[in-house]
C-alpha positions in Angstrom: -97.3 103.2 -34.1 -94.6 101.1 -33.3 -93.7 97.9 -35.7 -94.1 94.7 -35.2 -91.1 91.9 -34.4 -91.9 90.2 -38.3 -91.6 94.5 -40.0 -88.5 94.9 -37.8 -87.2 91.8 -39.1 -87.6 92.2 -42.8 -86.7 96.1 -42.5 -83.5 94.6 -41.3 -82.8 92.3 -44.2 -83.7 95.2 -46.6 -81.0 97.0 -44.8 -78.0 93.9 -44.3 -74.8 95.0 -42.9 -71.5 93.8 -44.2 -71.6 91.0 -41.7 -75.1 89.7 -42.8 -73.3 89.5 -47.1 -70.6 87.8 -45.3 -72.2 84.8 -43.2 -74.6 84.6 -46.4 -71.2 84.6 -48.9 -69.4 82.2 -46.6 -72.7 79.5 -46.3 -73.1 79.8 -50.3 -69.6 79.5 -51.1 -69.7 75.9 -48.4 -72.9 74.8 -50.3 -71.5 75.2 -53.7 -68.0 73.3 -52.7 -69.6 70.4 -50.8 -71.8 70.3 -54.6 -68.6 70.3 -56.4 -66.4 67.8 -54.5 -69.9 66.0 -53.6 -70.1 65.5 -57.6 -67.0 62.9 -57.4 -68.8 60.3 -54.8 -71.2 58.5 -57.4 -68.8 58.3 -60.3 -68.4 54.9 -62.3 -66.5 51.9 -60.3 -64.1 50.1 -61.8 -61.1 48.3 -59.7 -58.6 50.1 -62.5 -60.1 53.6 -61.7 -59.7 53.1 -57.6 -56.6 51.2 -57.8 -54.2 53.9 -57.1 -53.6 57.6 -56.3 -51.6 60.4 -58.0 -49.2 61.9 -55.3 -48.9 65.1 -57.3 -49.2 67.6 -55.0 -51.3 70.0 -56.9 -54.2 67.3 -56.5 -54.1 67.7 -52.6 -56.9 70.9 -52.5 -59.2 68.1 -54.0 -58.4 65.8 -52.1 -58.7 67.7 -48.9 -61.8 68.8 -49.5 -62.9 65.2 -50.3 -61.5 64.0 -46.8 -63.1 66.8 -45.1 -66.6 66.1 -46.5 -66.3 62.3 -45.7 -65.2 63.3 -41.7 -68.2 65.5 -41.3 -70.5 63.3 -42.6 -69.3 60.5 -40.2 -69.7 63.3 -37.6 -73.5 63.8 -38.5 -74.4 60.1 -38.5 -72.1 59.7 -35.1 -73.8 62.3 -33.0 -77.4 61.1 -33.9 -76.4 57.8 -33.0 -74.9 58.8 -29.8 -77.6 60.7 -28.6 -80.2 58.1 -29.7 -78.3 55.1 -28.2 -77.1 56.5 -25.0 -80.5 57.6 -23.9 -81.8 54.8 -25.2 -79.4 53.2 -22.8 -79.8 55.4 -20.0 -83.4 55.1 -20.0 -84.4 51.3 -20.9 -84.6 49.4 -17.7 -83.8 46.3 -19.9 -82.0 47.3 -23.1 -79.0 48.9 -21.1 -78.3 45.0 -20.0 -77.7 44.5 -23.5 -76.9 48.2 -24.6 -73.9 49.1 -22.2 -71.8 45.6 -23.1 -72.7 46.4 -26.6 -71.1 48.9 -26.9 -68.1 47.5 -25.4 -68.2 45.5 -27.4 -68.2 47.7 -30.8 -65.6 50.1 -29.6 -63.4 47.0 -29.0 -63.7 46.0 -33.0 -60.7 47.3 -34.8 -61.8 49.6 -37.9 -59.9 47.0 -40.0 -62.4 44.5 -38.4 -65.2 46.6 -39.4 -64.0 47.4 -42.8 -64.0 43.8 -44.1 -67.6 43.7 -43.9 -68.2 47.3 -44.6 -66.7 47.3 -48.3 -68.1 44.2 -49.1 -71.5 45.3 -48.1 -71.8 48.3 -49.1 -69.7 47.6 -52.4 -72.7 44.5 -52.8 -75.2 47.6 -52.1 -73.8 50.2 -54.9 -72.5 47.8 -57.4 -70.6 49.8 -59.9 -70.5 53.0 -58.3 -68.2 54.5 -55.8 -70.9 55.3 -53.4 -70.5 52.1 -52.0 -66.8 52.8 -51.3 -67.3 56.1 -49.8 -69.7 55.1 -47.6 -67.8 52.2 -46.4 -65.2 54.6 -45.5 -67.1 56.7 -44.0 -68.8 53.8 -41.5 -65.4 53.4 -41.2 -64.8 56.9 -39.5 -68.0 56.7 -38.2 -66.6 53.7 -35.9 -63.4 55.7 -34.5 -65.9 58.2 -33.6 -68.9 57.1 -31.9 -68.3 55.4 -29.1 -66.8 58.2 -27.3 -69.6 60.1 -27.7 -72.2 58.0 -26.9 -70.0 57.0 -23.6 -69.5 60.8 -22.9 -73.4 61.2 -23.2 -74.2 58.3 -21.5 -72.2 59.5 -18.9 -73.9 62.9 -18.8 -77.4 61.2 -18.5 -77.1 58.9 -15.4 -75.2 61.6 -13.7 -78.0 64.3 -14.0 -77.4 67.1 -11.7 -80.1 66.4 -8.9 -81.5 69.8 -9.0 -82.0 69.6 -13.0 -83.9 66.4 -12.4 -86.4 68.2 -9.9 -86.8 71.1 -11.9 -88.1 68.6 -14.7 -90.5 66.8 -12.5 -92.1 70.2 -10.5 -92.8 72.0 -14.0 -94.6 68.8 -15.5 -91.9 68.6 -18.6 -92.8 66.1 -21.1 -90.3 63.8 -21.6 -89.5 65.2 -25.2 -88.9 68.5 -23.4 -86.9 67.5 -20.6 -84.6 65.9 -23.2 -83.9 68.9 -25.1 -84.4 71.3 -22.1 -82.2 69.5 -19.4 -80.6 66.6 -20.4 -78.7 67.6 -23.7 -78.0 71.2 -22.7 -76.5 69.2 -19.1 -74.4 67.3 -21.3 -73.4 69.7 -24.0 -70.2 70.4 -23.0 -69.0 66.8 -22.5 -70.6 66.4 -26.2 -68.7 69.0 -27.7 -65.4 68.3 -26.3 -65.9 64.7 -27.3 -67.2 65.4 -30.4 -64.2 67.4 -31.1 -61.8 64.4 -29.5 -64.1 61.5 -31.5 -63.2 64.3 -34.7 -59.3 63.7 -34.3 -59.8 59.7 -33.9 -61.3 59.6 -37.4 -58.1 61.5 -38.7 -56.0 58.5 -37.0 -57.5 56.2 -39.4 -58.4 58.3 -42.5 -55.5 56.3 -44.2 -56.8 53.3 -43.1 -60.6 54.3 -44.4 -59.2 56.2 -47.8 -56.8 53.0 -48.4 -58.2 50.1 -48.2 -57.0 46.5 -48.5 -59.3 43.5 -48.2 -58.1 39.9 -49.1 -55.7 40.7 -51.6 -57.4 43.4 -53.2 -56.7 47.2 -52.9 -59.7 50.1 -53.1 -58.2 54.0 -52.8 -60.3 56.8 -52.6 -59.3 60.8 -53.5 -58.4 61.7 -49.8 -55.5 63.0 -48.0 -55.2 59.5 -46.2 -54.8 57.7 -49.5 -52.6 60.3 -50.8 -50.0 59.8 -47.8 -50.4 55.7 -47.9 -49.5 56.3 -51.6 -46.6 58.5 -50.7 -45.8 56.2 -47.8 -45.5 53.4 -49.7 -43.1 55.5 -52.1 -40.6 56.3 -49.5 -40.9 59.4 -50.7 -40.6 61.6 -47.4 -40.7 65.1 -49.5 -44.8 63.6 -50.5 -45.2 62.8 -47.2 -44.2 65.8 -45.8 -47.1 68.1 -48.4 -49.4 65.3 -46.6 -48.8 66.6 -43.2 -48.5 70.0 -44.1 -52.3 69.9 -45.8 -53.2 67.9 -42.7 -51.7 70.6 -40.5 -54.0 73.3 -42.9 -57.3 71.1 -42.7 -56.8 70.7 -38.9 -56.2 74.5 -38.0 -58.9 75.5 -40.2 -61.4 72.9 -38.6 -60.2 74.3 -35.6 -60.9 77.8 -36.5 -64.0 77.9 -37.9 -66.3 75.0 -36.6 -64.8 73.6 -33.2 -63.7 76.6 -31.4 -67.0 78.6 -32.6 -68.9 75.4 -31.2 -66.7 75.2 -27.7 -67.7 78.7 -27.3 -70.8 78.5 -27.6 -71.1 75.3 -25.7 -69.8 77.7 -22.4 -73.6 78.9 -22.3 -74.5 75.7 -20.8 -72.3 75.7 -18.1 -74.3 74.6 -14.5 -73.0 77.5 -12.2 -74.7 80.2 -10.0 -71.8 83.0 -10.3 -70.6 84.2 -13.8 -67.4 83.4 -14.8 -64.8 86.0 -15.1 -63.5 84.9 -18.3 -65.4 82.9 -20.9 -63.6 81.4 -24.4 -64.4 83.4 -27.3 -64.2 83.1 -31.1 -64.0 85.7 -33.4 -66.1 83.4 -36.3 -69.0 82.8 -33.0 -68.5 86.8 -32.4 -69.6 87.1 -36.5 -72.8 84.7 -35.9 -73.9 86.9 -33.2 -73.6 90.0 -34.9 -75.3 88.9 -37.9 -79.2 89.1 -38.2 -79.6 85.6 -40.1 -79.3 83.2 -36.9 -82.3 85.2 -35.5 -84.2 85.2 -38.6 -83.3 81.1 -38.8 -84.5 80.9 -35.3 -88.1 82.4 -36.2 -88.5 80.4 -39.4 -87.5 77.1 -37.6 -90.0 78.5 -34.3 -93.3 76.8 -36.0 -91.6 73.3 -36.9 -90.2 73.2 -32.7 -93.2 74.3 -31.1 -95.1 71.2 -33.5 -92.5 68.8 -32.8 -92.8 69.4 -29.0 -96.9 68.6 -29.0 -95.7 66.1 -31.3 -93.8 64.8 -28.1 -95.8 64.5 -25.6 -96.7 61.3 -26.9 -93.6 60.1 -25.0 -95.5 61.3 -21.5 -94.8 63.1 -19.0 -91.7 63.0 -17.0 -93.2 62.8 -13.5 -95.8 60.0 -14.2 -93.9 56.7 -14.7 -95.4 53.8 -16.2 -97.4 51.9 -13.7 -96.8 48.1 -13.9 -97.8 45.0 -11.6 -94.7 43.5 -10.4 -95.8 40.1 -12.1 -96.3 41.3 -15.5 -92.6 43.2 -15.1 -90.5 40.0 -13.6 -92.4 38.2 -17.2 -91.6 40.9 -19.0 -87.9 40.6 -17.8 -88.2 36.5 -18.0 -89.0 37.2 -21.8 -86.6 40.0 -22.8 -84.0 37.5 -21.1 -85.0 34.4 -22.6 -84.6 36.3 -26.2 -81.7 37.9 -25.7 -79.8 34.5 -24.3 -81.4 33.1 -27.3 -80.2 35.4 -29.9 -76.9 35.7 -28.6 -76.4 32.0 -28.0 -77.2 31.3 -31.7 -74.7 34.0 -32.9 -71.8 32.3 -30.6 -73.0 28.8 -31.5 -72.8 29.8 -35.2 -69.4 31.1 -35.1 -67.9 28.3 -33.0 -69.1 25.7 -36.2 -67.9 28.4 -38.7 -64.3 28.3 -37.2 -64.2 24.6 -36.6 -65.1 23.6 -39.7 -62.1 26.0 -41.5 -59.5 25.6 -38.5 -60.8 24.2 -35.3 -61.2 25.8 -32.0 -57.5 25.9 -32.0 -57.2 29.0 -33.2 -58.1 30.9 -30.1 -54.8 29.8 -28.9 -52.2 32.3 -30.5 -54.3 35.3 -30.3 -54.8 34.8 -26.7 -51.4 34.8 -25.8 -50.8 37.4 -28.6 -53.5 39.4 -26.2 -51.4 39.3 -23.3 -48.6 41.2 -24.8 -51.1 44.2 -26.3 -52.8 44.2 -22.9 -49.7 44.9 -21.2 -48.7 48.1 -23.4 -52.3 49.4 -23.4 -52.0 49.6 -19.5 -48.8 51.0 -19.7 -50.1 53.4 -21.7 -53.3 54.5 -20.1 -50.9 54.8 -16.5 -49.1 57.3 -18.0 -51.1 59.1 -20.0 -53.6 59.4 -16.6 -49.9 60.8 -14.6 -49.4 63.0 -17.4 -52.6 64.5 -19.3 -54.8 65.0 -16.4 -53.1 67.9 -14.4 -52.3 69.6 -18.0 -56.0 69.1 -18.7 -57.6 70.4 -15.1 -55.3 73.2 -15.8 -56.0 74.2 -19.3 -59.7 73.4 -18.2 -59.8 76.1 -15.2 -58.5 78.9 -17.4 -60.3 80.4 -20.4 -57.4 82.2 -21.3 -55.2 79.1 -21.3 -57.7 77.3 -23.1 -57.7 79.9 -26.1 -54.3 79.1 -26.1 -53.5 75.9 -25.8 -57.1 74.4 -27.4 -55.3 74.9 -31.2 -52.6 73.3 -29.8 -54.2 70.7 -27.7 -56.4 70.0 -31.1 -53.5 70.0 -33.3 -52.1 66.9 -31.6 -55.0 65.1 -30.9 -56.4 65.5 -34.7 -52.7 64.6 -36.4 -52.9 61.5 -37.5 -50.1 60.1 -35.9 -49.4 57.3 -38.7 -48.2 60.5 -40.8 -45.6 60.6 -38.7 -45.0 56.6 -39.0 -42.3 56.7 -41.8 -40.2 58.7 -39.4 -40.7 56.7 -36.6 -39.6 53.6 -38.4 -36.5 55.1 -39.6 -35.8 56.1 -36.3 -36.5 53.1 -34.8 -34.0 51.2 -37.6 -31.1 53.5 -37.0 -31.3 53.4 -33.2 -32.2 49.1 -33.0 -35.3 50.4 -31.1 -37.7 47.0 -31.2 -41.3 47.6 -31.9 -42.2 45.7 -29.0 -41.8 49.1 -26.9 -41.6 51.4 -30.0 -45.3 50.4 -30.1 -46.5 52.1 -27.2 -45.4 55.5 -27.7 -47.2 55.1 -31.3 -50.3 53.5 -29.6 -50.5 56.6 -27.3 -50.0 59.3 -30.0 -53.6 58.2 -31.0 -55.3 57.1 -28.1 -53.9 59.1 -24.8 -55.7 62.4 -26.3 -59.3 61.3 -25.0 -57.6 61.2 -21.3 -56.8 64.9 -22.4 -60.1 66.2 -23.7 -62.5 64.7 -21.1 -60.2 66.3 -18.6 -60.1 69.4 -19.8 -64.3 69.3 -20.0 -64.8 67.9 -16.6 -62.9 70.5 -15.9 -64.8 73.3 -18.0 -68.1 71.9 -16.3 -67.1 72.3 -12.5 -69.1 75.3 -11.3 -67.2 78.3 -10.7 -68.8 79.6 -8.0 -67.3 76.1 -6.4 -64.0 77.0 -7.1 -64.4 80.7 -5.8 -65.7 78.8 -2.4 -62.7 76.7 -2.5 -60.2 79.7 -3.1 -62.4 81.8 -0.3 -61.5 79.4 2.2 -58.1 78.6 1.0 -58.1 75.1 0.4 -55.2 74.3 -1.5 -52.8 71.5 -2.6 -54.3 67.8 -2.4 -57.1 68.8 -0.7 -58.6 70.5 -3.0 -58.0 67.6 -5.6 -59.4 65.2 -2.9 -62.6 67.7 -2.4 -63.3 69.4 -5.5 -61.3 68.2 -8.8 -61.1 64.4 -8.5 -65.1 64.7 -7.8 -65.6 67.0 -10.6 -63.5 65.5 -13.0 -63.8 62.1 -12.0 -67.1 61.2 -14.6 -65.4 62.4 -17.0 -62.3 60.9 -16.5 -63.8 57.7 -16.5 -65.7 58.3 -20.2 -61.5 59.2 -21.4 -60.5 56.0 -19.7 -63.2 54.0 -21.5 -63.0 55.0 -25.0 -58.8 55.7 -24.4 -58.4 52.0 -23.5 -60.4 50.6 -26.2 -58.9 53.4 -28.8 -55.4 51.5 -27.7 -56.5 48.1 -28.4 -57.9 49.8 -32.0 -54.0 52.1 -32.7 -52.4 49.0 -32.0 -53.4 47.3 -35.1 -52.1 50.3 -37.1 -49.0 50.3 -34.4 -47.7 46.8 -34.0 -46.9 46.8 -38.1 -45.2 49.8 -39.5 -43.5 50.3 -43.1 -41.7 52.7 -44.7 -40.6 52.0 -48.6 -39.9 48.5 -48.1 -38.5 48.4 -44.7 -41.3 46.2 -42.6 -41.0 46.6 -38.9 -43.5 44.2 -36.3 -44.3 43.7 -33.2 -45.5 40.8 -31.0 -49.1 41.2 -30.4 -53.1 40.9 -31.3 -52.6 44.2 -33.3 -50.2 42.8 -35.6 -52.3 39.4 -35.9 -55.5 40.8 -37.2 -53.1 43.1 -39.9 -51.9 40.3 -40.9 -54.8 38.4 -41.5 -57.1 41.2 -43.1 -54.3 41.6 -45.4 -54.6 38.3 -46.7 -57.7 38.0 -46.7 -57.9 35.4 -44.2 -61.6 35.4 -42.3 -61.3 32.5 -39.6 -57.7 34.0 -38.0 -59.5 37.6 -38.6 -62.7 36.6 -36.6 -60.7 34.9 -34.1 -58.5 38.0 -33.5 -61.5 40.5 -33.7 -63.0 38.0 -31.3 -60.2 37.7 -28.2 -59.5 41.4 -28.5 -63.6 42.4 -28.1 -63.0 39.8 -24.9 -59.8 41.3 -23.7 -61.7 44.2 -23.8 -65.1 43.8 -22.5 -63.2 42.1 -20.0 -60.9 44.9 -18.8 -64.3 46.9 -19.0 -66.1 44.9 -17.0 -63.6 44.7 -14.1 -62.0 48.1 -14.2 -64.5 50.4 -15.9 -68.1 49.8 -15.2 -67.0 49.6 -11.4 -65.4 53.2 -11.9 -68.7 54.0 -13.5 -70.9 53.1 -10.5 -68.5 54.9 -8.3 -68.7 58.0 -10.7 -72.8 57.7 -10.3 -73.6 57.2 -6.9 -70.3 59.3 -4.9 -68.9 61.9 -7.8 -71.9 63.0 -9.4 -72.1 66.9 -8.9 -76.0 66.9 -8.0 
């Protein structure tokens, strides 16, 4: 009598292969170090205990581990808000009026900006514990890294494949189901690779987040970042140097064992009708599949889905809209709008009296001007890094075996924290009389022309390749087959890089407009340089003035450039 799926599966446990004891040994040995290093987050605060950190290099192990456990944690809380606020977005008739410019707005506020009110809140919320210091530094990552996801999503979602969206309504899916059926599998590659991209942003400012000042007053957390500021401030280049080699380490290995597992795996959602003829693998991904404990998960975890998807029809079903008179929707609309104007126009009205009564409406002056010059170099920069980065990413993107190659690499760059590398680029820059003023933008665009990069290489990886065989069968070649199949399959994507790369500039350039080394102080003229100078001393109206003209600059920019490349990217290059 044959057995039963349940016998088979507990006759293979009772029989694990060597594959099985590793997975298992690997995922106890992660729980019982994210215990350990988890141990040292809700310690006893006291300013004398934060103040500084050793730069002994035998401390950096810790430390790493500390770093790591504080990226992925802002990578958890940065993909559930991505996918909750970009469908939100994509979905809500009226909230993506207010949603979309939101979130230009948010990815315009420099970390800095975010990290005044951070550490005083969350400080104010875990008072004497350094909780509230880790998790300030952690919102802190969190806000390098979500607003490229939740663009790259929100992306994903208005340009639904046409043939997914039928395929919804015909079957009767419940909205719950076409989510996790259509819509996140449709935009599972753009997730990953940005995910990935969002991942190397948060490196950018992990000094920044780990080593913190805020009105005169200095917080340092066990990190890698903190490590290097502490080195930086040192001039001690040999320290610096055991920073970037243990960033180099952590980077590879992140590389290794989660990212390239995870952009394998993300190939199975890949919209084409011919199999490709080479597909990225990863030896760790090749492990998982071998092993019996993924299927085993999957049958445990069975029960809870198939509940949680009655649980969703609640949402209804995706072929039945909402029926509702045209009088009760234009109130509806008259209401949301009211509120909204209401809301918003308090906020503004609020901060216009704050800043008059401390220095007048005077102050927008200087950082507008200031603006001017940042705005230049971030369009210099996003120029070139289009002329440069998107050819080297449709290639890499077309060719599995390039991308096993040059992914590591590729990742390596974009993850590097490019302030590491700020010591030696001042030196350099005071040896060769090299002003800042230009200096700045090749240290703007180490951090911010990588998401150019990675959304070209996955609007690549998501053109179909039976499109491309059709292309090579009938020989089209050279600029016409940019014109007819890359710039429309790329161009979405693009689009998302351009976004989140032109507000990522406008955030580097706070961090890239001011460089030190020792006590050799080099600046530059700009917005970036303005608001580090006024967090550093602590100085709220010129801080809220500068976080202010630069969210305008860029909504602005957004608003003229972007969202008119968006609605081009909807309704002429959308692959359905």
């Amino acid at each position: 009598m044959p057995r039963s799926a349940p016998v088979r599966a507990v006759s293979r446990l009772t029989r694990p292969s060597w594959v099985d004891l590793l997975v298992a040994g690997a995922v106890l040995v992660g729980l019982y170090v994210v215990l350990r290093v988890g141990r040292g987050t809700a310690v006893s605060f006291t300013p004398s205990r934060t103040a500084a950190v050793s730069t002994d290099p035998a401390n950096l192990p810790y430390y790493a581990a500390r770093s790591l456990l504080r990226m992925f944690a802002a990578l958890l809380v940065s993909t559930v808000f991505s996918l909750l606020y970009a469908y939100t977005a994509a979905r809500g008739r009226r909230l993506h009026r207010i949603l979309i410019p939101a979130l230009d707005i948010l990815q315009s506020v420099p970390v800095l900006g975010f990290l005044t009110i951070a550490v005083t809140g969350f400080t104010a919320l875990f008072p004497g514990s350094l909780l509230g210091l880790e998790c300030a530094a952690i919102f802190a990552i969190f806000t390098s890294q979500a607003w490229n996801m939740t663009f790259g999503f929100y992306q994903s979602l208005i340009t639904l494949p046409r043939e997914l969206d039928e395929v919804s309504r015909s079957l009767g899916f419940t909205r719950w189901m076409r989510f996790w059926r259509i819509e996140l599998p449709s935009g599972a590659i753009g997730l990953v690779w940005n995910g990935m991209m969002s991942f190397g942003g948060g490196w950018f400012f992990l000094v920044a987040s780990e080593a913190i000042s805020v009105s005169h007053h200095s917080y340092a957390l066990p990190g890698v970042g903190s490590y290097a500021g502490a080195a930086i401030a040192e001039g001690d280049l040999g320290k610096v140097g055991w920073a970037v080699l243990t960033m180099t380490v952590m980077v590879v290995g992140v590389n290794f064992f989660f990212w390239r597992p995870l952009t394998a795996w993300a190939e199975r959602f890949k919209n084409e009708q011919a199999e490709a003829t080479e597909v990225q693998r990863s030896v760790v991904l090749d492990l998982l599949r071998r092993s019996h404990w993924p299927r085993l998960l999957g049958r445990v975890l069975a029960p809870a889905a198939r509940a949680a998807g009655r649980a969703g029809r609640v949402f209804g079903v995706d072929d039945r809209p909402l029926l509702v008179r045209p009088v009760r929707r234009r109130a509806g609309d008259l209401a949301f709008g009211t509120a909204a104007t209401v809301v918003i126009g308090w906020g503004l009205f609020d901060l216009g009296r704050y800043l008059r009564q401390h220095t007048g409406l005077g102050v927008f002056g200087t950082p507008l001007l200031l603006g001017l010059a940042t705005l230049g170099r971030v369009l210099v920069l996003l120029v070139a890094a289009t002329v440069v980065w998107v050819p080297v990413g449709v290639k890499i993107g077309f060719s599995p075996r390039l991308a096993r190659i040059a992914q590591p690499l590729v990742q390596i760059l974009a993850s590097f924290p490019a302030n590491f590398l700020f010591p030696l680029a001042t030196w350099f820059f005071l040896r060769t009389g090299l002003s800042l003023n230009v200096g700045g933008i090749l240290l703007m665009a180490l951090g911010a022309q990588w998401y150019i990069l990675f959304n070209t290489i996955a609007g690549a990886m998501a053109i179909p390749t039976d499109l491309r065989e059709a292309m090579d069968d009938l020989g089209v070649r050279g600029w016409q087959r940019w014109r007819r199949l890359i710039i429309p399959g790329i161009f979405p994507a693009y689009v998302t890089g351009g976004v989140t790369a032109s507000g990522g500039a406008w955030n580097a350039s706070i961090v890239s407009e001011v460089v030190s080394f020792g006590g050799s102080t080099l600046t530059a003229t700009g917005l970036g340089a303005y608001i580090a100078h006024a967090t550093a001393a602590g100085d709220y109206p010129h801080l809220l003035a500068g976080v202010a003209v630069m969210s305008l600059y860029v909504v602005a920019l957004n608003r003229l450039v972007w969202r008119r490349l968006y609605r081009l990217a909807e309704t002429r290059y959308s692959m359905g």
